[in-house]
Jmol script that loads the backbone (N, CA, C; Angstrom):
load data "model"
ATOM      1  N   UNK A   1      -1.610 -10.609  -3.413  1.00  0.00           N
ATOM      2  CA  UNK A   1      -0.845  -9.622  -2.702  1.00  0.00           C
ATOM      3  C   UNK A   1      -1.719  -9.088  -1.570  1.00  0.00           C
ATOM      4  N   UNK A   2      -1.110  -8.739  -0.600  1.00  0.00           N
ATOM      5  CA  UNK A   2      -1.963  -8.166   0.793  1.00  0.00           C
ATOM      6  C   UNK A   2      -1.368  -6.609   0.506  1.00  0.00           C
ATOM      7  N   UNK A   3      -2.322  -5.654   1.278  1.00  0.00           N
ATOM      8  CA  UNK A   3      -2.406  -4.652   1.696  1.00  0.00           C
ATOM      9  C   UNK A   3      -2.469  -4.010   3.301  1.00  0.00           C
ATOM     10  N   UNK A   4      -1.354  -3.393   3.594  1.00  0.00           N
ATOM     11  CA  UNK A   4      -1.958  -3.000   5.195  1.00  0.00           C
ATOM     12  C   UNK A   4      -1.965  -1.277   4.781  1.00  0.00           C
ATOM     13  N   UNK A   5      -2.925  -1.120   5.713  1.00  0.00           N
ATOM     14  CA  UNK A   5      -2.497   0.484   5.737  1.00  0.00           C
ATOM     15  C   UNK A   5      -2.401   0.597   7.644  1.00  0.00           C
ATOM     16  N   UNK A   6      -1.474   1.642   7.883  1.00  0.00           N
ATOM     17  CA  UNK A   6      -0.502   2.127   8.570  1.00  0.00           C
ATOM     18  C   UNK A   6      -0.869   3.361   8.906  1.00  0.00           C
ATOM     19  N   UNK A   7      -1.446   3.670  10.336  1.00  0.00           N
ATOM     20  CA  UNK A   7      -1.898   5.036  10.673  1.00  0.00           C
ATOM     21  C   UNK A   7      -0.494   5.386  11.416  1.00  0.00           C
ATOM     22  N   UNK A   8      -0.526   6.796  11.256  1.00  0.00           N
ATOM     23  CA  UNK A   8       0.697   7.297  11.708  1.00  0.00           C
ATOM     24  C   UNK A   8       0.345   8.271  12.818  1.00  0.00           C
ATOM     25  N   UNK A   9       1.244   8.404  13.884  1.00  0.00           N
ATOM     26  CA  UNK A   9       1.041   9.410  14.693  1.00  0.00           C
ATOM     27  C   UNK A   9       2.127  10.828  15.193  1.00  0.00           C
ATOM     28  N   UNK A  10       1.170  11.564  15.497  1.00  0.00           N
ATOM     29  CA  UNK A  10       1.712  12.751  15.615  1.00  0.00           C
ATOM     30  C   UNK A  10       2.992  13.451  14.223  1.00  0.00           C
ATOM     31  N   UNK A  11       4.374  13.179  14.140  1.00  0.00           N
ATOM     32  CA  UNK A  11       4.445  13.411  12.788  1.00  0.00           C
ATOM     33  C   UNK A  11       5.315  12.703  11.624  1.00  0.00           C
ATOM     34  N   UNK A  12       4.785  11.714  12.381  1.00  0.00           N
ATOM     35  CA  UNK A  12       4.405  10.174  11.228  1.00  0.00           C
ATOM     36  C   UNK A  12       4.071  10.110  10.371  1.00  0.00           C
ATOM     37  N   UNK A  13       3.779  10.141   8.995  1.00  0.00           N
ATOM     38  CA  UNK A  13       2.411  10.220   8.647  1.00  0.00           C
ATOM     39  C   UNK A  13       2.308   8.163   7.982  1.00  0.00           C
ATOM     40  N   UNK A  14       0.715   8.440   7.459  1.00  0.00           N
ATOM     41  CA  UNK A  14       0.538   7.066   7.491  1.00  0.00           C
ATOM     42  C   UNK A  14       1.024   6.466   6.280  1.00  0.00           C
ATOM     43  N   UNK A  15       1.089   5.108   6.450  1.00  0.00           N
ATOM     44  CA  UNK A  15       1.665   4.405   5.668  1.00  0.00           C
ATOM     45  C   UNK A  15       1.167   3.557   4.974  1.00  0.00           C
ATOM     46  N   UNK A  16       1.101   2.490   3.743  1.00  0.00           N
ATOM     47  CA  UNK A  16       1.286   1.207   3.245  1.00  0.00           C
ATOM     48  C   UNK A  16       2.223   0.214   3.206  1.00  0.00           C
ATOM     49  N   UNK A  17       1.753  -0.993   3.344  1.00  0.00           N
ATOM     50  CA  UNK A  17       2.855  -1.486   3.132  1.00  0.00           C
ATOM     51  C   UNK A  17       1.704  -2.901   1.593  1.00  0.00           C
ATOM     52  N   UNK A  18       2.651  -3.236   0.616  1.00  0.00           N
ATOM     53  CA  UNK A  18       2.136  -4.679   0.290  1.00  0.00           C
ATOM     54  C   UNK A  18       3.413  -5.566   0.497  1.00  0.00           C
ATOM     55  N   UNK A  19       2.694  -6.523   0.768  1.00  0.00           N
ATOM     56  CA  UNK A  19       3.048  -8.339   0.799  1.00  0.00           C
ATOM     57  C   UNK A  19       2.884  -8.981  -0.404  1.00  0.00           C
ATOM     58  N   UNK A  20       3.818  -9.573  -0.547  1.00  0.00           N
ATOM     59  CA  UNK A  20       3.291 -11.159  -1.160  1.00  0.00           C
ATOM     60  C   UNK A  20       2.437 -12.356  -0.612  1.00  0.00           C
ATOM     61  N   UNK A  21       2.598 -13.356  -1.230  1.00  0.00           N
ATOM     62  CA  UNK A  21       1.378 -14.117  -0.421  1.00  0.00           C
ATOM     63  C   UNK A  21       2.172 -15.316   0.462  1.00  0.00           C
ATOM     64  N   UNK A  22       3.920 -14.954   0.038  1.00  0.00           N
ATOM     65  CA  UNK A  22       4.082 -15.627   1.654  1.00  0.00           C
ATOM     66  C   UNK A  22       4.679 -14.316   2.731  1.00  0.00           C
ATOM     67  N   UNK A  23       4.423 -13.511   2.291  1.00  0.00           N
ATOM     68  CA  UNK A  23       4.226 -12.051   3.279  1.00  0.00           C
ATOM     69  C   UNK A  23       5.450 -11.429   3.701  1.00  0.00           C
ATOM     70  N   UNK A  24       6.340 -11.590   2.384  1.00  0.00           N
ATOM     71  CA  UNK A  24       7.477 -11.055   2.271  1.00  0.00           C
ATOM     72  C   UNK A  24       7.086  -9.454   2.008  1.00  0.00           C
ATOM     73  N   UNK A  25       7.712  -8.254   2.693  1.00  0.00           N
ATOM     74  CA  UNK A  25       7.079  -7.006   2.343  1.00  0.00           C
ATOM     75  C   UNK A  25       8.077  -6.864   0.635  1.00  0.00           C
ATOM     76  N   UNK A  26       7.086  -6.664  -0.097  1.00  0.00           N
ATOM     77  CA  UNK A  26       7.478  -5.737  -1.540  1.00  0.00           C
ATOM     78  C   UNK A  26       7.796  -4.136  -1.204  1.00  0.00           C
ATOM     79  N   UNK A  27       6.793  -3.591  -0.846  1.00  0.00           N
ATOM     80  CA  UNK A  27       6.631  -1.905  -0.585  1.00  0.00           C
ATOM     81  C   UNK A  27       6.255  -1.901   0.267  1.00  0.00           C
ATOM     82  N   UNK A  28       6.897  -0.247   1.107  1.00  0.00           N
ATOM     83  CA  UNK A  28       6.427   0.228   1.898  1.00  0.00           C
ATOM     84  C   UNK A  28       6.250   1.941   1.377  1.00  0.00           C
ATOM     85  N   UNK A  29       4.944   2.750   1.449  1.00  0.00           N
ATOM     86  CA  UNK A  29       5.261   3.994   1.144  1.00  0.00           C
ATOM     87  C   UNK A  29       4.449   4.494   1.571  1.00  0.00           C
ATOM     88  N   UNK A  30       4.379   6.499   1.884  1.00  0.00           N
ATOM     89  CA  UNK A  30       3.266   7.088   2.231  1.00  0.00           C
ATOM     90  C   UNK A  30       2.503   6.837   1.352  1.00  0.00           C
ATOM     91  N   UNK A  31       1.158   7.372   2.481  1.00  0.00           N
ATOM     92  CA  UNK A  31      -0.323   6.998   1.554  1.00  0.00           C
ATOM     93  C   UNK A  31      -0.378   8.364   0.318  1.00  0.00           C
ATOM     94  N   UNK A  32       0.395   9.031   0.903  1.00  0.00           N
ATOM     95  CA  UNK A  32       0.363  10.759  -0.262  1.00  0.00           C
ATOM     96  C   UNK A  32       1.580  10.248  -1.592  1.00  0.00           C
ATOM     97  N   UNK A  33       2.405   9.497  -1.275  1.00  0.00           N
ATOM     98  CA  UNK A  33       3.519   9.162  -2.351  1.00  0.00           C
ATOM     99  C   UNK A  33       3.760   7.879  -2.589  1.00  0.00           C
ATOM    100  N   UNK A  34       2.731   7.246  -3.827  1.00  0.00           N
ATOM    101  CA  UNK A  34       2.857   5.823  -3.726  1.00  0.00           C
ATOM    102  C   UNK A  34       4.122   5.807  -5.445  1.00  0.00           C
ATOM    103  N   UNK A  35       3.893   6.946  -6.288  1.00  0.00           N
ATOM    104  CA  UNK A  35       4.291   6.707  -7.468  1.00  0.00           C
ATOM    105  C   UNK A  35       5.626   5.985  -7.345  1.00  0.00           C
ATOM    106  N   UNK A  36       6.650   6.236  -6.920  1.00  0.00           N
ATOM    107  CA  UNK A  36       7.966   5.884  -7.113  1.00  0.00           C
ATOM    108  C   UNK A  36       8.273   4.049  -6.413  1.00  0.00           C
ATOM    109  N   UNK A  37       7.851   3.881  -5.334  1.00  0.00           N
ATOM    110  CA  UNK A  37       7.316   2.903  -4.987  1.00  0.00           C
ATOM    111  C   UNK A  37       6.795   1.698  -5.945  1.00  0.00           C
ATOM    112  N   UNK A  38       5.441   2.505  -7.091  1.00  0.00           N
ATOM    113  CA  UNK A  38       4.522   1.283  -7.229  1.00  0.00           C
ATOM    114  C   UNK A  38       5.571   1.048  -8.824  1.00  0.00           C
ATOM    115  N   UNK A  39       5.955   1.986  -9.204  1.00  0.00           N
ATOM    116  CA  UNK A  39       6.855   1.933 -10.384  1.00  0.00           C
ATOM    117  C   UNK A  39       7.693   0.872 -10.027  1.00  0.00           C
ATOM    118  N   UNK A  40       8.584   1.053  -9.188  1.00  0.00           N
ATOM    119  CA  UNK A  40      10.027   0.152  -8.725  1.00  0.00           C
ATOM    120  C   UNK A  40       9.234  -1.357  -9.100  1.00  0.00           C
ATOM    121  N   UNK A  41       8.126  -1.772  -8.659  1.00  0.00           N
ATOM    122  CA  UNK A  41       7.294  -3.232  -8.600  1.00  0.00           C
ATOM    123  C   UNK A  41       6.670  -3.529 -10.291  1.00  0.00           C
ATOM    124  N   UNK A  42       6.710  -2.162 -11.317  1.00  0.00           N
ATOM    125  CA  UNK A  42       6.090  -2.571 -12.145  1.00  0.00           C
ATOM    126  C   UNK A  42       5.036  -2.520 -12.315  1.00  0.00           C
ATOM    127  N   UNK A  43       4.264  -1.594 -10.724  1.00  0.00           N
ATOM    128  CA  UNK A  43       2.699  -1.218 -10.757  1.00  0.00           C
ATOM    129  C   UNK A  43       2.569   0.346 -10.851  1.00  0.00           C
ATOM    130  N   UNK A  44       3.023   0.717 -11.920  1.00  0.00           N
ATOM    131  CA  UNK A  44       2.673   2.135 -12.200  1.00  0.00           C
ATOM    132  C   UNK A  44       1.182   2.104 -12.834  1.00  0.00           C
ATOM    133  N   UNK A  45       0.992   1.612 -13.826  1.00  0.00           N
ATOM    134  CA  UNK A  45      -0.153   1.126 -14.513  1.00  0.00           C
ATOM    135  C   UNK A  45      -1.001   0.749 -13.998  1.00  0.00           C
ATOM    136  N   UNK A  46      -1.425   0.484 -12.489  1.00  0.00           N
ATOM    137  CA  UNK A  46      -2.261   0.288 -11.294  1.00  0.00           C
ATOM    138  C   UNK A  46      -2.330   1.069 -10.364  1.00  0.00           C
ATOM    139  N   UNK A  47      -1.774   2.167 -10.306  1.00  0.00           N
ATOM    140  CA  UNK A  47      -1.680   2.930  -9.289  1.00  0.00           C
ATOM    141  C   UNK A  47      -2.970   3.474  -9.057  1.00  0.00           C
ATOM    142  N   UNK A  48      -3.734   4.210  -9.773  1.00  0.00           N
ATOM    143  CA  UNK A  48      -5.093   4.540  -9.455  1.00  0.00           C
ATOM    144  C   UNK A  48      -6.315   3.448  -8.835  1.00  0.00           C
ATOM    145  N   UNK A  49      -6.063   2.498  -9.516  1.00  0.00           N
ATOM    146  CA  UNK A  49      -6.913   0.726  -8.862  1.00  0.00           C
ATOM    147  C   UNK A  49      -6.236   0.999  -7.186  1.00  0.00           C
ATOM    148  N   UNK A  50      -4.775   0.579  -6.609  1.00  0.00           N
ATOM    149  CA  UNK A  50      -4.464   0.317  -5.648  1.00  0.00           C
ATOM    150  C   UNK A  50      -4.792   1.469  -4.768  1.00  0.00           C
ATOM    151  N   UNK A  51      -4.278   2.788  -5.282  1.00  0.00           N
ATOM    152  CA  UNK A  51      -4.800   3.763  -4.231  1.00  0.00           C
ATOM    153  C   UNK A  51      -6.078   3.565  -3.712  1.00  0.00           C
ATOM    154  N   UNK A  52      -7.338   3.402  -4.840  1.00  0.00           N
ATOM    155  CA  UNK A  52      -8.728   3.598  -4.402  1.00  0.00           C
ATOM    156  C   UNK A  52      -9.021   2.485  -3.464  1.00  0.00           C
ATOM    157  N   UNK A  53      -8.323   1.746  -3.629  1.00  0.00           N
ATOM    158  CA  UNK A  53      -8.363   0.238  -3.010  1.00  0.00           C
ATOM    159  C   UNK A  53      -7.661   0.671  -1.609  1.00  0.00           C
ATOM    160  N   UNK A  54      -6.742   1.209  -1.671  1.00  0.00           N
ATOM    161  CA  UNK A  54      -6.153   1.616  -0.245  1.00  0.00           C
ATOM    162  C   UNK A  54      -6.596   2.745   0.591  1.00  0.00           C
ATOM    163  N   UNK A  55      -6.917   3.982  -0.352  1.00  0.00           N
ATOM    164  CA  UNK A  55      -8.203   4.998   0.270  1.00  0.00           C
ATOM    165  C   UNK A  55      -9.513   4.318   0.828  1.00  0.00           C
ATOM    166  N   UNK A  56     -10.033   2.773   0.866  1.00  0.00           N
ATOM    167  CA  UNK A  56     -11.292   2.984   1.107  1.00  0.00           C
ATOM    168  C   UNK A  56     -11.013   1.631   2.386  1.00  0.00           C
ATOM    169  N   UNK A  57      -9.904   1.134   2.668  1.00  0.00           N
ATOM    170  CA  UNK A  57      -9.562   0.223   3.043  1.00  0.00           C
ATOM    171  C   UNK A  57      -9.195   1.243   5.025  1.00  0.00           C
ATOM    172  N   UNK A  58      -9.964   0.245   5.614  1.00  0.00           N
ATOM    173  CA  UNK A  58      -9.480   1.030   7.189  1.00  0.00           C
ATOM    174  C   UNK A  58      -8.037   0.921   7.643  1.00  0.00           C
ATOM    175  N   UNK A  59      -7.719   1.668   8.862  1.00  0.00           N
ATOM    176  CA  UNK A  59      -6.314   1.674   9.450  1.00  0.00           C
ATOM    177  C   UNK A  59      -6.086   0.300   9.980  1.00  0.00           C
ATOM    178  N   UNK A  60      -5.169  -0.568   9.927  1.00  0.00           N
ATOM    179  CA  UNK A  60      -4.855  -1.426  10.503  1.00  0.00           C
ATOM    180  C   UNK A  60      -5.388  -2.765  10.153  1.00  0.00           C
ATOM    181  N   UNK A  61      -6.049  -3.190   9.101  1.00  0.00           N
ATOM    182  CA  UNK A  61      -6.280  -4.155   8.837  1.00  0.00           C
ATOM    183  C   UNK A  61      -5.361  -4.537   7.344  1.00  0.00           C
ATOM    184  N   UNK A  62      -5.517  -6.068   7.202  1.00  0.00           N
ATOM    185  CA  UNK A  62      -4.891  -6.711   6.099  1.00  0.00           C
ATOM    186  C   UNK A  62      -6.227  -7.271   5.102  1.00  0.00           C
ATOM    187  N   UNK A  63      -5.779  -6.694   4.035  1.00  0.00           N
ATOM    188  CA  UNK A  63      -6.803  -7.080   2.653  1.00  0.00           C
ATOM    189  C   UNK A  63      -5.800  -7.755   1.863  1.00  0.00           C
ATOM    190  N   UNK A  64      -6.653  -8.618   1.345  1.00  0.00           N
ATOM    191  CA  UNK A  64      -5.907  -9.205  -0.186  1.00  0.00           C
ATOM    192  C   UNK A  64      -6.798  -8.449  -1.345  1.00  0.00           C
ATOM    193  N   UNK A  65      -5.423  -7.924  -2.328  1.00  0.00           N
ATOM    194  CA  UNK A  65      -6.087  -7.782  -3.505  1.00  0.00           C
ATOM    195  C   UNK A  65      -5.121  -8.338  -4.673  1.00  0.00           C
ATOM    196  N   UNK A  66      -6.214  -8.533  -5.633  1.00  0.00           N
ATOM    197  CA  UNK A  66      -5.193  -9.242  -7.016  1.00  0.00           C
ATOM    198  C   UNK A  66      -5.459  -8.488  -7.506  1.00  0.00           C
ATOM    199  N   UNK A  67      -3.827  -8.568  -8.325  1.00  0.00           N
ATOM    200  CA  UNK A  67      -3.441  -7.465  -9.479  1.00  0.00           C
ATOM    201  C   UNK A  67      -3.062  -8.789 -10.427  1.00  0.00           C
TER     202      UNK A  67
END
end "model"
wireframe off; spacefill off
backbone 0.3
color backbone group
């Protein structure tokens, strides 16, 4: 699965999105409200892994991470 994070401007705020790995978007959600989101996918039980993973991850780039 890929990760982007999504800077937002003025009163935007920023975003996530994940992919699959042929880069179909799964989710898109604020970086402040991922719960309802990671639930819908079945990643409630990861939510603390993906956040920290997405808190430390810069604006605008694509990471892969496995879950």
């Amino acid at each position: 699965m890929y990760v982007i994070k999504v800077k937002g401007i003025a009163k935007i705020p920023d975003y996530v999105q994940l992919r699959d790995d042929k880069f179909t978007l799964l989710a898109y959600f604020r970086v402040d409200r991922p719960d309802k989101s990671l639930e819908k996918l079945g990643f409630g039980d990861k939510l603390p892994y993906i956040m920290n993973f997405v808190n430390d991850l810069p604006f605008g780039q694509i990471a892969k991470i496995d879950i």
